[in-house]
C-alpha positions as a printed NumPy array, in Angstrom:
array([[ 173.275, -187.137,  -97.428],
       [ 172.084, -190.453,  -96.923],
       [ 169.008, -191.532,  -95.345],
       [ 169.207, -194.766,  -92.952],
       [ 167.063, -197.656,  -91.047],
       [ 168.29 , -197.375,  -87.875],
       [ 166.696, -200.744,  -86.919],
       [ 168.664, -202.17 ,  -89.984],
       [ 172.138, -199.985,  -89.018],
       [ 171.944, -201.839,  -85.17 ],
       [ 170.531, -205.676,  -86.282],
       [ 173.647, -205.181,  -88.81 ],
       [ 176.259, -203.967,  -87.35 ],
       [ 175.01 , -205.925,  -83.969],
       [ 175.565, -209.05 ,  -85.84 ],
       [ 178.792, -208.076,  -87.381],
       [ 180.604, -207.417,  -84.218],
       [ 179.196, -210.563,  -83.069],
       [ 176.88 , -209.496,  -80.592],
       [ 173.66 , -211.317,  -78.977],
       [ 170.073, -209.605,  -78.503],
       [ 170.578, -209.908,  -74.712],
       [ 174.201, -208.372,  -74.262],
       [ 174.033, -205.613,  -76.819],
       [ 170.17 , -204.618,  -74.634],
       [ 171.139, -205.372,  -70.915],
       [ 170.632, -202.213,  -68.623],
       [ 169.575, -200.124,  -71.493],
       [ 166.275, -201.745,  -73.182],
       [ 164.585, -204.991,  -72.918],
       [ 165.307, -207.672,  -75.056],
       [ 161.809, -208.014,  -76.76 ],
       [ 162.199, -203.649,  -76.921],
       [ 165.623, -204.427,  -79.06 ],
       [ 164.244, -207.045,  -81.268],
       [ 161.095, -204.716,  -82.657],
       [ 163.796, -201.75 ,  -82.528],
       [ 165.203, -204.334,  -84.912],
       [ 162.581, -205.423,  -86.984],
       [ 161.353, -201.852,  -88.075],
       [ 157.911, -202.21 ,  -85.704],
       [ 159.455, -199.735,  -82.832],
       [ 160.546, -196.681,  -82.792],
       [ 163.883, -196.106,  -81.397],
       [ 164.648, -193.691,  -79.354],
       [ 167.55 , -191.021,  -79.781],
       [ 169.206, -191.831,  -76.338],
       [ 168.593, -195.908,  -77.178],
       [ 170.463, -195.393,  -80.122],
       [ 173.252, -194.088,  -78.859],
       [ 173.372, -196.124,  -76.086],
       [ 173.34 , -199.036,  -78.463],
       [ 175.89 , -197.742,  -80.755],
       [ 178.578, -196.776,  -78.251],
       [ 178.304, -200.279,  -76.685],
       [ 179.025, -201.929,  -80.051],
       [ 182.186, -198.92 ,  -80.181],
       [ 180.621, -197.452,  -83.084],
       [ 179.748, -193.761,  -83.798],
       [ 176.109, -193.025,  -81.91 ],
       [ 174.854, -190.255,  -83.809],
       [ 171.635, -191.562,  -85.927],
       [ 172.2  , -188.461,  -88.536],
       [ 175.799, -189.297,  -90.222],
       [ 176.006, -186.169,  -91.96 ],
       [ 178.345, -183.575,  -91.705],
       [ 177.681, -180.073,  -91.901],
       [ 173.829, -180.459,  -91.38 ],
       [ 171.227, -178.149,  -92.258],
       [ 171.604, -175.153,  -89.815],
       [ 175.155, -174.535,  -91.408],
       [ 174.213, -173.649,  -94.86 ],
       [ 177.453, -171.873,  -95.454],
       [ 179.138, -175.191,  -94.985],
       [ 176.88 , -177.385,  -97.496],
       [ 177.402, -175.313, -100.388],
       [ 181.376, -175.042,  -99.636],
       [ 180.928, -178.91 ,  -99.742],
       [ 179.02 , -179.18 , -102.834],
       [ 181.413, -176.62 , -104.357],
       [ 184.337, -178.977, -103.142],
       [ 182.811, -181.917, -103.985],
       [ 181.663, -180.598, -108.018],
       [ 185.161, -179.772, -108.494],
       [ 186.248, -183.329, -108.07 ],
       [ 183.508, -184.744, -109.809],
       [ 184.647, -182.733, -112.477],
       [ 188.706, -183.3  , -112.127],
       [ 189.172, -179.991, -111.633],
       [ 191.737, -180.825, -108.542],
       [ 193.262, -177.166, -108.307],
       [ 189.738, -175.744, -107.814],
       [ 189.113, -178.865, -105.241],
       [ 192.347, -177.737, -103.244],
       [ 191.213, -174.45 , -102.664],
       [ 187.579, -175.16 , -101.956],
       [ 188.566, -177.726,  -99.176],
       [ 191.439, -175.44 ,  -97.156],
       [ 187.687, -173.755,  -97.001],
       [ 185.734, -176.167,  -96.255],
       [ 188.42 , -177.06 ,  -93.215],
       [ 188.433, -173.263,  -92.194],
       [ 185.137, -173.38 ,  -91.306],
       [ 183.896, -176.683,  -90.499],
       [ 183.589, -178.354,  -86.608],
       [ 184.875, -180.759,  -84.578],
       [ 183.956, -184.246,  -84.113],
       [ 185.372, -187.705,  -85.359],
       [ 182.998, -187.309,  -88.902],
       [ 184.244, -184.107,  -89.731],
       [ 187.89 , -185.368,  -89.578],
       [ 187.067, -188.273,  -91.227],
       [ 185.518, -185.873,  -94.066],
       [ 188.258, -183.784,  -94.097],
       [ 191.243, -186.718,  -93.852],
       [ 189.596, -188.178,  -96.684],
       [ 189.063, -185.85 ,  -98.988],
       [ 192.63 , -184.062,  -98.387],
       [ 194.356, -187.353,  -99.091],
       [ 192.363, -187.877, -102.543],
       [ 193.229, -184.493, -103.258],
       [ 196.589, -184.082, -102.394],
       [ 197.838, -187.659, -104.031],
       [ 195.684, -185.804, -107.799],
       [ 197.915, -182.564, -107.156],
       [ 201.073, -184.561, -106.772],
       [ 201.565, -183.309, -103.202],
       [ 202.179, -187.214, -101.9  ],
       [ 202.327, -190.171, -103.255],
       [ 200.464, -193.298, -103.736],
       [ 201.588, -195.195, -100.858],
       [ 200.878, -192.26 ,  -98.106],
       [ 197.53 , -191.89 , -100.335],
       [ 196.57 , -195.619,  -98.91 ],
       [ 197.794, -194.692,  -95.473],
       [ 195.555, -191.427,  -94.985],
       [ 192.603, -193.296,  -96.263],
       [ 193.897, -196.395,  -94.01 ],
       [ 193.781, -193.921,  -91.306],
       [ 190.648, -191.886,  -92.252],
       [ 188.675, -195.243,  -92.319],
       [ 190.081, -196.383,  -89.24 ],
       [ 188.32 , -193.438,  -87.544],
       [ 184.771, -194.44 ,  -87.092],
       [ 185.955, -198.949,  -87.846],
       [ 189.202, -199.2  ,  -86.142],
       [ 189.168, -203.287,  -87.172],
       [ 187.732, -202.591,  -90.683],
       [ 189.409, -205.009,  -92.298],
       [ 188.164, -207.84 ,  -90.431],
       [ 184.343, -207.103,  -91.444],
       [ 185.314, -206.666,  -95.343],
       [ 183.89 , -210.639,  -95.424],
       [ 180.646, -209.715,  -93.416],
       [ 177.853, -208.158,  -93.815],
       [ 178.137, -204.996,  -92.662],
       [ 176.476, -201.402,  -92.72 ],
       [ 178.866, -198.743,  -93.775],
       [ 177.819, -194.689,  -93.563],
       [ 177.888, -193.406,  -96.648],
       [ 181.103, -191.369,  -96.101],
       [ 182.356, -195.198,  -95.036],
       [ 181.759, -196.395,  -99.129],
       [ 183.464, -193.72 , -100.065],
       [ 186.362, -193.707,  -98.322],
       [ 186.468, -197.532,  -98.698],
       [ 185.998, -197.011, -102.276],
       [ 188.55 , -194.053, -102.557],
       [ 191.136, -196.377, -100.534],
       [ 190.25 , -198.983, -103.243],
       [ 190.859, -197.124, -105.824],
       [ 194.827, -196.286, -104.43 ],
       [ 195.175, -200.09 , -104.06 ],
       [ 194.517, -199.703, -108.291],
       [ 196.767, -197.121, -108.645],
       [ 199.638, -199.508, -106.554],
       [ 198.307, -202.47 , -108.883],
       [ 197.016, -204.001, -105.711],
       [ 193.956, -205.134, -107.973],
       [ 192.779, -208.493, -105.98 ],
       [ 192.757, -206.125, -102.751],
       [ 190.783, -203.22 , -104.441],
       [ 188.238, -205.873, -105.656],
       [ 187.98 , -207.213, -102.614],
       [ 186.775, -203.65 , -101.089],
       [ 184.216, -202.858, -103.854],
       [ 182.44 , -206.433, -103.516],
       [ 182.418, -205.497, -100.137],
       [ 180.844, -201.946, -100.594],
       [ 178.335, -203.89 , -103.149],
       [ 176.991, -206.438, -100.888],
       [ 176.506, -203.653,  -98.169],
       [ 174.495, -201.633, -100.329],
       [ 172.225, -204.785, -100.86 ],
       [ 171.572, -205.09 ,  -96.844],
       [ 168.219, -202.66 ,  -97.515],
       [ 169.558, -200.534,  -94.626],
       [ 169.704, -197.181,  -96.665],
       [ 166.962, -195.485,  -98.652],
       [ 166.866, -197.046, -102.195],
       [ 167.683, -194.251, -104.189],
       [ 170.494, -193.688, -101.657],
       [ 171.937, -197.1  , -102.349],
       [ 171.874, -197.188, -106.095],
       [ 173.751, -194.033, -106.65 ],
       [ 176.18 , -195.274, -103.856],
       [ 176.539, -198.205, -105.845],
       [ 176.779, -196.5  , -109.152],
       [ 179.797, -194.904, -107.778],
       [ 181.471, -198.677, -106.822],
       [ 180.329, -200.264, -110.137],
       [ 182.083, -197.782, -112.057],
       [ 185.536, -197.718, -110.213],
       [ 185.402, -201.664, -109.743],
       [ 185.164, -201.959, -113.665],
       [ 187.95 , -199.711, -113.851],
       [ 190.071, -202.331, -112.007],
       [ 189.102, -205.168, -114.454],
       [ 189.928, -202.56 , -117.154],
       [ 193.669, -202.462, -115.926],
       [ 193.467, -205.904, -115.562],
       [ 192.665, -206.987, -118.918],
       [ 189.006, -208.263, -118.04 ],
       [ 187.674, -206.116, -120.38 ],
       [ 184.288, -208.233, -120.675],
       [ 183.516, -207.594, -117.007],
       [ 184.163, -204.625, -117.197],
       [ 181.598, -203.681, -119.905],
       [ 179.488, -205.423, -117.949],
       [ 180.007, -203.579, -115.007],
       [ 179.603, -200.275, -116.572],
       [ 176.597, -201.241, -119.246],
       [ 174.906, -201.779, -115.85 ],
       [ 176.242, -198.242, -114.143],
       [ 174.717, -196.611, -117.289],
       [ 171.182, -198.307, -117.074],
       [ 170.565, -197.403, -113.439],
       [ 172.258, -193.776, -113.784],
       [ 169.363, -192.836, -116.454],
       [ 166.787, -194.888, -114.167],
       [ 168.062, -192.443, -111.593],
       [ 168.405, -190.101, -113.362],
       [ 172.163, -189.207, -111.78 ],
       [ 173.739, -188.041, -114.97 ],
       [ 177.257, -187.297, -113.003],
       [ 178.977, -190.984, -113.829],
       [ 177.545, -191.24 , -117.324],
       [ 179.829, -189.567, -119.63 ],
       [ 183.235, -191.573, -117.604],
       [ 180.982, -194.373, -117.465],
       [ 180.697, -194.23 , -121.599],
       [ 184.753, -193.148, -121.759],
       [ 185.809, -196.195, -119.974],
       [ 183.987, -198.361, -122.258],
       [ 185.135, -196.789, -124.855],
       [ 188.487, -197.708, -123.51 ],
       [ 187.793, -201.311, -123.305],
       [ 186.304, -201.686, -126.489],
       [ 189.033, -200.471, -128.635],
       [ 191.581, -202.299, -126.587],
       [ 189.556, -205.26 , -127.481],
       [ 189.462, -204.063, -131.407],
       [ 193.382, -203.949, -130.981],
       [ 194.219, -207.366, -129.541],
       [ 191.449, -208.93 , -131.92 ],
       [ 188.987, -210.011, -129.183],
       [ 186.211, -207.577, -131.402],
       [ 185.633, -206.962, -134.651],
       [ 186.484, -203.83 , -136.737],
       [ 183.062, -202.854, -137.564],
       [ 182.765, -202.481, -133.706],
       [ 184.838, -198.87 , -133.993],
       [ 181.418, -197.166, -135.231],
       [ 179.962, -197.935, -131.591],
       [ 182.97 , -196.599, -130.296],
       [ 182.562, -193.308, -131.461],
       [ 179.085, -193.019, -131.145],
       [ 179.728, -193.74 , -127.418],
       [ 182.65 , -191.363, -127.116],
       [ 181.025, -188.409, -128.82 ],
       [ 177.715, -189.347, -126.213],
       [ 180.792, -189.111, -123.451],
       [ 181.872, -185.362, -125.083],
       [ 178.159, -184.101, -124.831],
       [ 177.395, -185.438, -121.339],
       [ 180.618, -183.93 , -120.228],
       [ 180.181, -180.44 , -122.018],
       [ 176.573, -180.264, -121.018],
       [ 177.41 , -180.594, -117.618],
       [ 180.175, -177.937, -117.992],
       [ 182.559, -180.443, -117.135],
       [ 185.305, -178.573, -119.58 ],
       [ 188.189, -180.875, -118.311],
       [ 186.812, -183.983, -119.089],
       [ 185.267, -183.158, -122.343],
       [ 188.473, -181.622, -123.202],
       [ 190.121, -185.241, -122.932],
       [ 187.547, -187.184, -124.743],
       [ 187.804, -184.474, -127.936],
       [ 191.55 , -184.449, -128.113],
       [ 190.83 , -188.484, -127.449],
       [ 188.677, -188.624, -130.328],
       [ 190.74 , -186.299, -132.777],
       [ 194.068, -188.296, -132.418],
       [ 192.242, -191.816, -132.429],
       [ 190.004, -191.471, -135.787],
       [ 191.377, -187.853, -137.178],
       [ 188.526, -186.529, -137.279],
       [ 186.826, -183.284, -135.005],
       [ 183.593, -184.161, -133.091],
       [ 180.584, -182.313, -134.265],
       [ 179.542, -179.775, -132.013],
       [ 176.097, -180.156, -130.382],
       [ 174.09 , -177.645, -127.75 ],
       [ 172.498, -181.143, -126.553],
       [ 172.661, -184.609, -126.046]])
């Protein structure tokens, strides 16, 4: 769960919607009350907030979170749900979330939770396909930024569930080889995360998570260079972080650059002994992590590529 500035969330999304000081404020605080609200030097109020929020038509609850603290039982069936993806295991995913949708409340971030995370799962099981994938997330978006296309160009301060549905929706524009309009989402998701309007350690792992599915893009694409880029960076702030989940596709998908780069001549041959050290790294993230799936696919990777059987390790 993310942590937020709720001066920085208002001033933000105030200026995105194209709202003055004295409109957003009239009959609810006084304009000088708004600007320190702004400017971190007052405290606002719970009943300000929302006051403030539902006149700019966005959701008024300063705690985004779903499933907060008191419903334990409901956190873990999320982090069980949400492990299983992170480790491709979609079956798992599928039953965790009918779940997770048993037992979890109403209310417009719930839904949004739940539409999101049913179409990413159900497009992975095969149970639609790509182009209903973009309209659920379409739709799921649409729930708490009805015009969110418009502010894709502004600065703007998504929720945390709003950069990753953004970023899953992204990621079907890939799979439909609607590259230039997936881009366009992630640069968007990375020059929100640079507002300052989360915690930083909130942020970075946010944009971790963008990073590593934009280079995927300019993988597809050929850009193999930006890519690397992309993800060299992903792997430096992951260990900074210390957020170990990205690192081993992080290292894969570099991997996969690289020796599509060896192949069309753009690196030299000597360049395949990186390669391996990096997938092998990618096979003992993975394993260590019990991520069984994954590693699975980067040994039988490994085996066919350069005929030979990675050297098992108990660490890293």
């Amino acid at each position: 769960m993310a942590n937020y500035r709720a001066g920085d969330v208002i001033r933000l999304t105030r200026q995105a919607v194209g709202m003055t000081q004295e409109t957003l404020c009239e009959n609810i605080c006084s304009v000088e009350t708004l600007s320190r609200i702004e400017n971190g030097k007052h405290k606002v109020k719970r009943e300000t907030y929302r006051r403030l929020m539902e006149r700019m038509e966005r959701i008024p609850e300063k705690n985004y979170a779903i499933c907060t603290g008191k419903h334990m039982e409901l956190l873990e069936e999320k982090a069980d749900f949400e492990d299983a993806v992170s480790k491709y295991d979609y079956e798992k995913a599928e039953i965790c979330l009918q779940r997770l949708k048993r037992k979890i409340g109403d209310g417009v971030l719930n839904e949004q939770y739940i539409a999101k995370a049913e179409a990413f799962v159900c497009y992975d099981n095969k149970h639609i396909d790509a182009d209903q994938m973009i309209f659920r997330l379409e739709e799921a978006i649409r729930m708490t930024i009805p015009e969110y296309e418009q502010y894709l160009d502004k600065e703007y301060p998504y929720t945390e569930q709003e950069v990753l549905t953004l970023m899953n929706l992204a990621g079907a524009y890939r799979v439909k080889k609607r590259y230039e309009d997936g881009i366009r989402i992630y640069r968007a998701l990375l020059k929100s995360l640079h507002l300052g309007y989360m915690t930083e350690r909130d942020s970075v792992i946010l944009e971790i998570k963008v990073m590593r599915n934009m280079a995927l893009i300019f993988g597809e694409m050929d850009r193999y260079e930006e890519s690397n880029e992309l993800l060299e960076k992903v792997i430096r702030l992951s260990k900074e972080m210390d957020y170990g989940q990205i690192l081993s596709t992080a290292l894969s998908q570099i991997t996969w650059n690289m020796m599509h780069q060896i192949e069309n001549g753009e690196r030299d041959m000597s360049d395949i002994v990186r390669v391996k050290a990096y997938t092998r790294q990618a096979y003992y993230i993975a394993a260590a992590r019990d991520d069984y799936i994954h590693a699975t696919k980067i040994r039988k990777y490994y085996e066919n590529k350069f005929e030979e059987t990675i050297e098992l390790k108990s660490h890293i």
